[in-house]
Z-matrix of the N, CA and C atoms (Angstrom, degrees):
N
C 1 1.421
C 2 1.519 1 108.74
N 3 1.364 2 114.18 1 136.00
C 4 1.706 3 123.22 2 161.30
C 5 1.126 4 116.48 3 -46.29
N 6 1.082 5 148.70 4 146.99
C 7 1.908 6 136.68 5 125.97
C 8 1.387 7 82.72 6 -107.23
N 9 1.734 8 91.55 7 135.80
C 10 1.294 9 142.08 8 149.70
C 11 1.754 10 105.70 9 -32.11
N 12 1.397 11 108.52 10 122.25
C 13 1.779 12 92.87 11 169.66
C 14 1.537 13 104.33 12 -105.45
N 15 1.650 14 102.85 13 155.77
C 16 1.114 15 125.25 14 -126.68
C 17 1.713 16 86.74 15 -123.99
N 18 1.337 17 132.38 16 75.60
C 19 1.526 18 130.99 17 178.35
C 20 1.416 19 126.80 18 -63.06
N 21 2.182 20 103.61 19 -12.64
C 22 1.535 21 84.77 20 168.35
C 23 1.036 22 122.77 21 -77.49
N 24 1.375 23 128.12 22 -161.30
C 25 1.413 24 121.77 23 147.75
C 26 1.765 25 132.28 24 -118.92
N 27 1.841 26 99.01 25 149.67
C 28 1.246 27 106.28 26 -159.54
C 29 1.451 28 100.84 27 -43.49
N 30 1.393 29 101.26 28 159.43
C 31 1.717 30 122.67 29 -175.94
C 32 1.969 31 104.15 30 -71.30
N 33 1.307 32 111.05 31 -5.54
C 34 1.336 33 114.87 32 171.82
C 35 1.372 34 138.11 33 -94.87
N 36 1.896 35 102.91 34 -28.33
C 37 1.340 36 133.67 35 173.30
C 38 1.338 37 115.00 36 -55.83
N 39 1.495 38 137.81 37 163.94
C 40 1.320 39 148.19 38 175.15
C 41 1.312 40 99.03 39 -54.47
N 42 1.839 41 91.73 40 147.68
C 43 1.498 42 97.06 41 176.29
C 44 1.449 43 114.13 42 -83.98
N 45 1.358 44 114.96 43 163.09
C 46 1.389 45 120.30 44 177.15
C 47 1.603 46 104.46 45 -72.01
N 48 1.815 47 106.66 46 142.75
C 49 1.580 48 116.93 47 178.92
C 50 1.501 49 112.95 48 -20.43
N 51 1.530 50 129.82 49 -83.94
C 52 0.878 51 158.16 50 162.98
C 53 1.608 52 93.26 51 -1.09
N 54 1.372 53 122.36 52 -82.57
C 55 1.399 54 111.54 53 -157.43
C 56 1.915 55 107.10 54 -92.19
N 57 1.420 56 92.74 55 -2.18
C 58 1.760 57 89.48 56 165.21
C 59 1.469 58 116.85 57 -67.88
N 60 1.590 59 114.10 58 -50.55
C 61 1.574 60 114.38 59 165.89
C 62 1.246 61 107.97 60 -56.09
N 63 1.161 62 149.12 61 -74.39
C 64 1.262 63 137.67 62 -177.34
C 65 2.003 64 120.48 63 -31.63
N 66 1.059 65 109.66 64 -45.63
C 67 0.964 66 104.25 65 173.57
C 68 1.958 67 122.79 66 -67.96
N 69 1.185 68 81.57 67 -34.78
C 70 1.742 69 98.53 68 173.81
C 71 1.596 70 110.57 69 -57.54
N 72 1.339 71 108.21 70 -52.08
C 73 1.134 72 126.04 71 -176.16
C 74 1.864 73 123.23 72 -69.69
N 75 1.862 74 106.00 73 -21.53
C 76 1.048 75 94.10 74 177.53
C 77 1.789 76 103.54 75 -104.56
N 78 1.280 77 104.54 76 7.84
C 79 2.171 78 107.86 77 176.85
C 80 1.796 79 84.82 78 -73.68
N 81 1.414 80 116.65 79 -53.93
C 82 1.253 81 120.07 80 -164.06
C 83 1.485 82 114.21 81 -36.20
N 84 1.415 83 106.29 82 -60.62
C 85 1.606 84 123.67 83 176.58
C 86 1.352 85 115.73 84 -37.15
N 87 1.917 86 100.88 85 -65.64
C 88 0.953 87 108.40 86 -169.19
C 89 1.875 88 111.29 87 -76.25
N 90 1.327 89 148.93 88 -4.24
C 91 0.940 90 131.66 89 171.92
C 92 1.814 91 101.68 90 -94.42
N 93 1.434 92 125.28 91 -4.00
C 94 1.415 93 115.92 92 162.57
C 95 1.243 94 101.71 93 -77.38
N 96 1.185 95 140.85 94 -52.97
C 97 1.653 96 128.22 95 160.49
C 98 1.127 97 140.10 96 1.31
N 99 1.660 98 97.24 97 -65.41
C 100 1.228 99 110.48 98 -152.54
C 101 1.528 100 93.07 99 -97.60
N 102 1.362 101 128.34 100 -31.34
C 103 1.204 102 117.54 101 151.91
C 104 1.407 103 158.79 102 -62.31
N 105 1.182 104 106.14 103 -12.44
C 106 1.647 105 152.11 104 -177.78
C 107 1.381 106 98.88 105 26.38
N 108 1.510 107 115.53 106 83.70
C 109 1.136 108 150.89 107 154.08
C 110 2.042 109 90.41 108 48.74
N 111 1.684 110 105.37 109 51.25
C 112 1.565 111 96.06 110 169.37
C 113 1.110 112 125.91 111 -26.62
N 114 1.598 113 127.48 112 168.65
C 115 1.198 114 121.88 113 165.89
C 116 1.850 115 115.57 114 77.27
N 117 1.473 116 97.01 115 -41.71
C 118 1.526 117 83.78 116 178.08
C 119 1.540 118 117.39 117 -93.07
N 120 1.577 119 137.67 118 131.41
C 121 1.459 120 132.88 119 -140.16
C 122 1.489 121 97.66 120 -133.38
N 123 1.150 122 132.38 121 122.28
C 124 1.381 123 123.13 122 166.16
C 125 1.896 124 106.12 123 -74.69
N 126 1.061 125 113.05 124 117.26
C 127 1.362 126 122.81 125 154.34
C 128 1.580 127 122.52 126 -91.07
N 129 1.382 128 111.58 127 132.05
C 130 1.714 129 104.23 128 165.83
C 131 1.038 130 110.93 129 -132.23
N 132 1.400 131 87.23 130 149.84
C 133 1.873 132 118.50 131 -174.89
C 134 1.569 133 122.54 132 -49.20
N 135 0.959 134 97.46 133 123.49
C 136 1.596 135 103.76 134 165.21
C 137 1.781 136 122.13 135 -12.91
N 138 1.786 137 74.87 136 -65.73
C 139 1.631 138 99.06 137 -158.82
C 140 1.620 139 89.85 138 -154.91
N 141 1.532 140 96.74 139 143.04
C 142 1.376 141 118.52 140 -170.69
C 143 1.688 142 103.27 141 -67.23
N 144 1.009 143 99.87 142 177.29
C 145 1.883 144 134.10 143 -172.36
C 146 1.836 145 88.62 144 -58.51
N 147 1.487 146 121.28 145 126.50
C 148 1.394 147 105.47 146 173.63
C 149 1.457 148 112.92 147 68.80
N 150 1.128 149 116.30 148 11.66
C 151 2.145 150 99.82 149 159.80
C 152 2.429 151 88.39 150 -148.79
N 153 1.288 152 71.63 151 158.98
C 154 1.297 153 94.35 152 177.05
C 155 1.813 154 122.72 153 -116.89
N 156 0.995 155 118.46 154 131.16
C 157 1.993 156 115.51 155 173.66
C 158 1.342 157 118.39 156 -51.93
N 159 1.138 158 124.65 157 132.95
C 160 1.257 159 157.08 158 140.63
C 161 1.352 160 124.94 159 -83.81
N 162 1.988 161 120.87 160 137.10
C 163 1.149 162 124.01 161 -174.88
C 164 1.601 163 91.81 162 -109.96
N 165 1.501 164 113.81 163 151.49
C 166 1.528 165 132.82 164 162.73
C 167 1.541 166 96.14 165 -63.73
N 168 1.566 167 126.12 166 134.09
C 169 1.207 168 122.02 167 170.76
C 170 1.579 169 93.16 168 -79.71
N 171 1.500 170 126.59 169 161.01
C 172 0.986 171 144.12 170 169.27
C 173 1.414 172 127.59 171 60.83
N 174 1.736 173 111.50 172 5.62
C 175 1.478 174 132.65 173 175.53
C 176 1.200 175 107.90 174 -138.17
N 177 1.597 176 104.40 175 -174.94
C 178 1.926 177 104.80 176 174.17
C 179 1.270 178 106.80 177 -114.94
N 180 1.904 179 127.83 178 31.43
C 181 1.165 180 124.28 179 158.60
C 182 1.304 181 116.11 180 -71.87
N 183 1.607 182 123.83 181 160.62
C 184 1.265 183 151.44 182 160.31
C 185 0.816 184 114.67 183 -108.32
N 186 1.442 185 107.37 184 175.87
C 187 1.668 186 142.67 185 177.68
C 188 1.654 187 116.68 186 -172.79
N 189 1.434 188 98.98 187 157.95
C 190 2.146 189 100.64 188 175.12
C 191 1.643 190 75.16 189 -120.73
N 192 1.217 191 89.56 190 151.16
C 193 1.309 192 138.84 191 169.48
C 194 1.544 193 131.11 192 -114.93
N 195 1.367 194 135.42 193 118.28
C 196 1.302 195 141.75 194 -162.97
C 197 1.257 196 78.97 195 -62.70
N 198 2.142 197 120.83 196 149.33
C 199 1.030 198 136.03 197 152.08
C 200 1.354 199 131.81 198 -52.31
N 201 1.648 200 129.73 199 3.48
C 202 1.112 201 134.16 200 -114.21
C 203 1.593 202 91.91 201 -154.46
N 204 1.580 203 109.47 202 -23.32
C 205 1.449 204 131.00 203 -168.76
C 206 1.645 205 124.32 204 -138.63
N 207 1.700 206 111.20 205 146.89
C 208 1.480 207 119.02 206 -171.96
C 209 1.575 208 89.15 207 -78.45
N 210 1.536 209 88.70 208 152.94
C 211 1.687 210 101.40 209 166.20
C 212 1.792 211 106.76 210 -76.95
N 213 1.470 212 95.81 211 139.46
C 214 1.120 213 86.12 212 -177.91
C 215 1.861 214 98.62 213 -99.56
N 216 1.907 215 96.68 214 -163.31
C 217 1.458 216 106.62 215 -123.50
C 218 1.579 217 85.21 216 -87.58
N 219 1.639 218 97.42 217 136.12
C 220 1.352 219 123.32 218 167.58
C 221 1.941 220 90.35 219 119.71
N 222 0.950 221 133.26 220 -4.40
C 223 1.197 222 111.73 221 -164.92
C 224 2.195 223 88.84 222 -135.98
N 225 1.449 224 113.30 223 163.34
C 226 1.381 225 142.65 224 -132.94
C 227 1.037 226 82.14 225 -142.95
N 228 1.984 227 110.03 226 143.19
C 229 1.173 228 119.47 227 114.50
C 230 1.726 229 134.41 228 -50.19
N 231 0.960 230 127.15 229 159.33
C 232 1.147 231 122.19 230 -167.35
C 233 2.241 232 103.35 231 -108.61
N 234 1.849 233 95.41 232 119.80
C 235 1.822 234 74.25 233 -173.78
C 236 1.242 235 136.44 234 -42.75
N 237 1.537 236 113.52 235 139.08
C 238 1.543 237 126.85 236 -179.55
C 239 1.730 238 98.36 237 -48.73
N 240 1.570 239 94.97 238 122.11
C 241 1.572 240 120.17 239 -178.56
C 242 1.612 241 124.70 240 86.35
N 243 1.555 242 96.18 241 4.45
C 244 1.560 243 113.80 242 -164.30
C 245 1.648 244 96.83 243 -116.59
N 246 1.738 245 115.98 244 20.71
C 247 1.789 246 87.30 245 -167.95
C 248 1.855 247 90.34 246 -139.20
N 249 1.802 248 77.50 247 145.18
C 250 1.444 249 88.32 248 -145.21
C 251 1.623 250 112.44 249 -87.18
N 252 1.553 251 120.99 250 137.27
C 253 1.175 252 122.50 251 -150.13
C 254 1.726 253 128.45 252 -87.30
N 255 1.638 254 90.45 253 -30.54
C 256 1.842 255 113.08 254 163.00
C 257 1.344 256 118.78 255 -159.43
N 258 1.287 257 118.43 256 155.18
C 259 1.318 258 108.85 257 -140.62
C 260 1.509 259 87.62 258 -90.87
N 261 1.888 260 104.39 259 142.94
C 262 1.244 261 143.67 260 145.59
C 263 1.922 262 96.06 261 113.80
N 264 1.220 263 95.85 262 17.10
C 265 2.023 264 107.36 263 177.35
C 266 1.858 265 104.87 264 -80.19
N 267 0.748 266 114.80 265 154.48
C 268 1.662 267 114.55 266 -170.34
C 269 1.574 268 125.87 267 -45.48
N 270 1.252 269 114.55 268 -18.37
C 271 1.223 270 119.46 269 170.53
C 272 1.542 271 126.90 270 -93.78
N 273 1.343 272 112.40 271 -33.62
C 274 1.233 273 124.24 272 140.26
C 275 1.477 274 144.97 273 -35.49
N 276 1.527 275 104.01 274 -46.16
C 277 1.687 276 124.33 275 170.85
C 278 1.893 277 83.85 276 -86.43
N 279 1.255 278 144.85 277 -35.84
C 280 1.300 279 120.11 278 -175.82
C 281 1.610 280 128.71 279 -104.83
N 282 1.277 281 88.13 280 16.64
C 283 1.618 282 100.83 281 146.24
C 284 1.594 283 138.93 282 -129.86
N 285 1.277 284 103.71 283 33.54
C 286 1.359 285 155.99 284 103.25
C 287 1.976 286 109.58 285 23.30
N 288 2.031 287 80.20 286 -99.72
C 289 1.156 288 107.34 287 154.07
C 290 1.299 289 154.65 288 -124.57
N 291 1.371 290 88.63 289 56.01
C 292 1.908 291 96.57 290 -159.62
C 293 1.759 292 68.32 291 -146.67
N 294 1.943 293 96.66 292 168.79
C 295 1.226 294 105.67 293 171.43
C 296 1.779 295 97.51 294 172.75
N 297 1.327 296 98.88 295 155.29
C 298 2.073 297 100.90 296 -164.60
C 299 1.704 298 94.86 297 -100.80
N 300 1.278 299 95.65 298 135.43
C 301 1.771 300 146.10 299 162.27
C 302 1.382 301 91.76 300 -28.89
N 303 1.242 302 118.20 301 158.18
C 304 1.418 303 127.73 302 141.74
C 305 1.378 304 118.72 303 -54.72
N 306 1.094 305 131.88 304 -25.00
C 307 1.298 306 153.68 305 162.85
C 308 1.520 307 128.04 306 -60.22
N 309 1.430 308 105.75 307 -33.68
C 310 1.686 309 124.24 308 -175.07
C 311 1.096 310 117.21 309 101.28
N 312 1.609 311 110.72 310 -13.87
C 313 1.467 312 121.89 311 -171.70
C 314 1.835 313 111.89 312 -59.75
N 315 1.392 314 126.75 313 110.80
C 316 2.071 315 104.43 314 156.22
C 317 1.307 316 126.42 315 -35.45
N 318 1.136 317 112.71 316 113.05
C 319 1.499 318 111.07 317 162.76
C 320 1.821 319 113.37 318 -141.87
N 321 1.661 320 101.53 319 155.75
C 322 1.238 321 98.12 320 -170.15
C 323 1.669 322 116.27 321 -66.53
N 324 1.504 323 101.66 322 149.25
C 325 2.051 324 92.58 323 -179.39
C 326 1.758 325 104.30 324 -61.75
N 327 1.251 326 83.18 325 157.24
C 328 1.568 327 95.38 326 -159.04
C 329 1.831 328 88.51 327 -89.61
């Protein structure tokens, strides 16, 4: 007896081009997904484009300040190397609990 030959291919064999990229292409997607582009972190700024931070003297409030202008009264520059650049970056979380004297002096909030 003949058997008929059989030109598709078995349901077990490699897939044809066509749906091999596709499949490649949709693991791709889905493992950028599921990772959601790690590594990359939105940080935000302190203080906008053109103003600079200010500390509350005698509390742990803030303020930005136009580049252009003194802080006014009750509020500080913040010490040179001490001012914090986006929020929750080390200077930020450490003024917190610290905050300047009438004096200028650091001291912890009371």
């Amino acid at each position: 007896m003949i058997t008929p030959r059989n030109n598709r291919r078995a349901a077990s064999g490699s897939w044809p081009g066509k749906a091999r990229i596709a499949a490649v292409s949709a693991s791709a997607v889905a493992a950028l997904a599921l990772t959601g582009c790690a590594g990359w972190e939105y940080q935000e700024n302190i203080c906008s484009s053109g103003e600079y931070p200010v500390l509350s003297v005698g509390s742990t409030g803030s303020a930005c300040v136009s580049d252009e202008e003194q802080p006014s009264a009750g509020y500080a520059r913040y010490p040179e190397g001490k001012v914090p650049q986006e929020v929750g970056d080390k200077w930020d979380v450490y003024w917190e609990t610290h905050t300047l004297d009438k004096d200028g002096k650091i001291v912890d909030v009371p």
